[in-house]
C-alpha positions in Angstrom: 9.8 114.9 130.5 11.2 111.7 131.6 15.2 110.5 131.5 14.5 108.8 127.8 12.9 111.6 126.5 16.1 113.4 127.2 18.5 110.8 125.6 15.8 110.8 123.0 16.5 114.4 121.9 19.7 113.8 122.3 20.3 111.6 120.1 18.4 112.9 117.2 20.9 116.2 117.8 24.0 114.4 117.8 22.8 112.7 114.3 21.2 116.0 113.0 24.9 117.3 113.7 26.4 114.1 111.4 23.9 114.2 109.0 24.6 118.1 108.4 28.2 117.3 108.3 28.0 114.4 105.6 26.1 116.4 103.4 26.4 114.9 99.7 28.4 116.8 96.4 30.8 119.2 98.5 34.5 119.1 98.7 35.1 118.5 102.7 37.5 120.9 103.7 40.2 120.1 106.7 38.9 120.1 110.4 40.6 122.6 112.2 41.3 120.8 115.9 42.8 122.9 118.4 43.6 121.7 122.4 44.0 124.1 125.2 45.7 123.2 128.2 45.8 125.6 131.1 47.4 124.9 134.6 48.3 127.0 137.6 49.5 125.7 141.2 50.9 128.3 144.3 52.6 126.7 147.3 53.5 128.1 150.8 51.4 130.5 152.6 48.2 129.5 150.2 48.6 125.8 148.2 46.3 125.8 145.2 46.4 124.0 141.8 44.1 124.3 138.9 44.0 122.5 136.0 41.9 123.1 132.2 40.9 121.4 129.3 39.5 122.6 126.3 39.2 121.0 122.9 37.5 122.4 120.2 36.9 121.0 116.5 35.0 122.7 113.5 35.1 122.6 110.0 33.5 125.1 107.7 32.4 124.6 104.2 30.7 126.4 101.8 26.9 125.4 103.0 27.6 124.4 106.4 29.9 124.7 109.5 29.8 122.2 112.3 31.8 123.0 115.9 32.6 120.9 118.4 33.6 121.7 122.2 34.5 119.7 124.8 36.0 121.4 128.3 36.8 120.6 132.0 38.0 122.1 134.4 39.7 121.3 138.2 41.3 123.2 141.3 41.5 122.7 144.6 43.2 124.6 147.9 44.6 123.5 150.8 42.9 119.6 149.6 39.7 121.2 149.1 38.2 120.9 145.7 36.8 124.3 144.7 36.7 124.0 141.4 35.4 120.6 139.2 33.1 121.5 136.1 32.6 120.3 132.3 30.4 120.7 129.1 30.1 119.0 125.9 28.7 121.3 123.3 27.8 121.0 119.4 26.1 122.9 116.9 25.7 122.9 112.9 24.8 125.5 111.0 23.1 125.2 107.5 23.5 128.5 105.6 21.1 129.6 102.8 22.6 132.9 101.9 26.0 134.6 102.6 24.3 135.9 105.7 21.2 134.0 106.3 21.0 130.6 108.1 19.7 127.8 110.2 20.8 126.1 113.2 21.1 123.2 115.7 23.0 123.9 119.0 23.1 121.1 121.8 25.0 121.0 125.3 25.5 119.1 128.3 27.2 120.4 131.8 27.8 119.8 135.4 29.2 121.6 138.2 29.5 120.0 141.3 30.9 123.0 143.3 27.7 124.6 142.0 25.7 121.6 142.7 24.7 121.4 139.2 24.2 117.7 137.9 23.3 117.9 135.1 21.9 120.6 132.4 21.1 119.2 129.1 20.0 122.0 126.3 18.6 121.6 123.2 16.7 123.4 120.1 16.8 124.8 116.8 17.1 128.7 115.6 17.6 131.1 113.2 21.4 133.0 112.4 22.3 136.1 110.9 26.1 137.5 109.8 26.1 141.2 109.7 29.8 140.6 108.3 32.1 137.9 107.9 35.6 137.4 106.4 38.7 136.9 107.0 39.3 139.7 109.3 36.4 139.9 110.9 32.6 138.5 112.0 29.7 139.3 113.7 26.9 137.1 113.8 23.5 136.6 115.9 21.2 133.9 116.5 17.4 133.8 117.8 15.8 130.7 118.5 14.3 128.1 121.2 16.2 126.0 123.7 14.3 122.7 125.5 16.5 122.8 129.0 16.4 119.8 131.2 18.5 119.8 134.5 19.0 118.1 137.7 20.3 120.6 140.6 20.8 120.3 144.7 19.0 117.3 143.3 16.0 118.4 141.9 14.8 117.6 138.4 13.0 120.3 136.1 12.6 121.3 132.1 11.6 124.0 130.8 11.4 125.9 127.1 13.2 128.7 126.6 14.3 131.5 124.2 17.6 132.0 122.8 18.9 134.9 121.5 22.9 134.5 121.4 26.1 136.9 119.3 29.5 136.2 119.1 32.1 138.7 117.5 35.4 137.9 116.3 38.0 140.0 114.9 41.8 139.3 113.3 44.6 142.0 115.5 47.3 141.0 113.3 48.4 137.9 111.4 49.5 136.3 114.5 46.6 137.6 116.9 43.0 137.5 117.6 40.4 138.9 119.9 36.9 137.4 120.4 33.5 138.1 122.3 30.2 136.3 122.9 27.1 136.0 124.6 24.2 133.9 125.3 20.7 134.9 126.6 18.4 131.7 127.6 15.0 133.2 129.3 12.6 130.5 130.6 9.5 131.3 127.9 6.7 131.3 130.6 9.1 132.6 133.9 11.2 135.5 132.0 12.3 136.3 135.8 14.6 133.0 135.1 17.2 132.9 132.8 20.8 132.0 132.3 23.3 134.4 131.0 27.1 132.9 129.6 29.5 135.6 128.7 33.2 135.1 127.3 35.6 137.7 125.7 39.5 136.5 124.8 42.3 137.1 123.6 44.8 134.8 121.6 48.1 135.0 119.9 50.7 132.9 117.9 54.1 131.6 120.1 55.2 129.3 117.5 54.0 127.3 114.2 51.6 125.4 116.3 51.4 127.5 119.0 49.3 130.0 120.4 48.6 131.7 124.0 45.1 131.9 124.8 43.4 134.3 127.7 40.0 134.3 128.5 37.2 135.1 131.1 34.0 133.5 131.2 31.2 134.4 132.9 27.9 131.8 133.9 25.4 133.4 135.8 21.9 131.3 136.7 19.8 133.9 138.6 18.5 130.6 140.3 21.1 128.5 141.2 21.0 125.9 144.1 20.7 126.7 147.8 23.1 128.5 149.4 25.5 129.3 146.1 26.3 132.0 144.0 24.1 133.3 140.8 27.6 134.2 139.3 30.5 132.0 138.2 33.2 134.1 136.7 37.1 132.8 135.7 40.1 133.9 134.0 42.1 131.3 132.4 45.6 131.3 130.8 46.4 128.4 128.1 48.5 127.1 125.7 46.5 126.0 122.3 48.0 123.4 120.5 46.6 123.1 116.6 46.2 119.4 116.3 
């Protein structure tokens, strides 16, 4: 597919996603905003800083959720950059039952270290909560996924499935633990296939306050020439509810 194409799709997610979210006769209820700064430096024998960014928006209503993501993340030792990444992310959901419901889900990423210039995903798919209140949810989603990406300089698409679950569960009033994962296999190449992984912890410091740890795990079983399928971190943040 060409560049347009791409910008194409794009822009009929990102107005999918407002459409969804403007949707006529219900009460809006409050965006929750939260912004999660992380930073870490060493000096002497090893001199390293590393710096992250995450801010995350959603809003949840009673026949439709929409979340919003936004991260970036740089290091660097001894002057060396070894660490410069970012994605935007979206998706709306559309519920038709108290379990049952339909979705959008869009992203666009780069990693340089990784030689990744761009990877734009995009597609539509089906979501099911086995259980969801206030203490607790587990939910799963199967769908497609249109993948266009640049890497080592290289351009390629491809269609892929999607099959994605994310788990979250209340520890206390003033803690929270979470888990997810997301399974993208190229339809006619199953041998290719991304894999993301993240499981966190989070609890309350003050009113508007929380301490956040997570690791995150990308693995690309065909990554660029010369790099690593696996991309794994452990980051330690303040989240600040905007």
């Amino acid at each position: 597919m060409t560049k347009w194409t791409v910008r194409q799709l794009a822009g009929v997610a990102i107005a999918a996603v407002i459409a969804g979210g403007a949707s006529a006769g219900e009460a809006d209820d409050a965006w929750k905003t939260t912004l999660a700064l992380g930073v870490n430096a060493t000096d002497g024998n090893s001199d390293s800083a590393q710096a992250n960014v995450d801010l995350t928006a959603q809003r949840k209503r009673q026949a439709d959720e929409l979340l919003l993501g936004a991260r970036y993340a740089y290091g660097e030792t001894s002057d060396v950059i070894t660490t410069r990444n970012g994605k935007l992310g979206a998706q709306y959901n559309r519920l038709f039952s108290a379990q049952w419901y339909g979705y959008l889900n869009t992203s666009l990423s780069y990693d340089d270290i990784a030689e990744l210039d761009r990877r734009f995903i995009f597609g539509p798919g089906v979501g099911y909560y086995f259980f969801k209140d206030k203490a607790a949810s587990l939910g799963v989603e199967f769908g497609v996924a249109y993948i266009e990406e640049k890497v080592a300089g290289v351009e390629d698409d491809a269609v892929a499935l999607r099959l994605a679950e994310r788990y979250e569960r209340a520890l206390s009033e003033t803690a929270k633990v979470w888990q997810s994962l997301e399974y993208l296999p190229q339809v006619d190449d199953s041998d290719n296939y991304l894999l993301n992984f993240e499981i966190g912890v989070e609890a309350t410091l003050t009113s508007n306050t929380n301490l956040r740890v997570a690791l995150t795990d990308r693995y690309d079983n065909r990554p660029a020439p010369g790099r690593e399928e696996n991309d794994a971190a452990l980051n330690v943040a303040l989240v600040f509810n905007l």
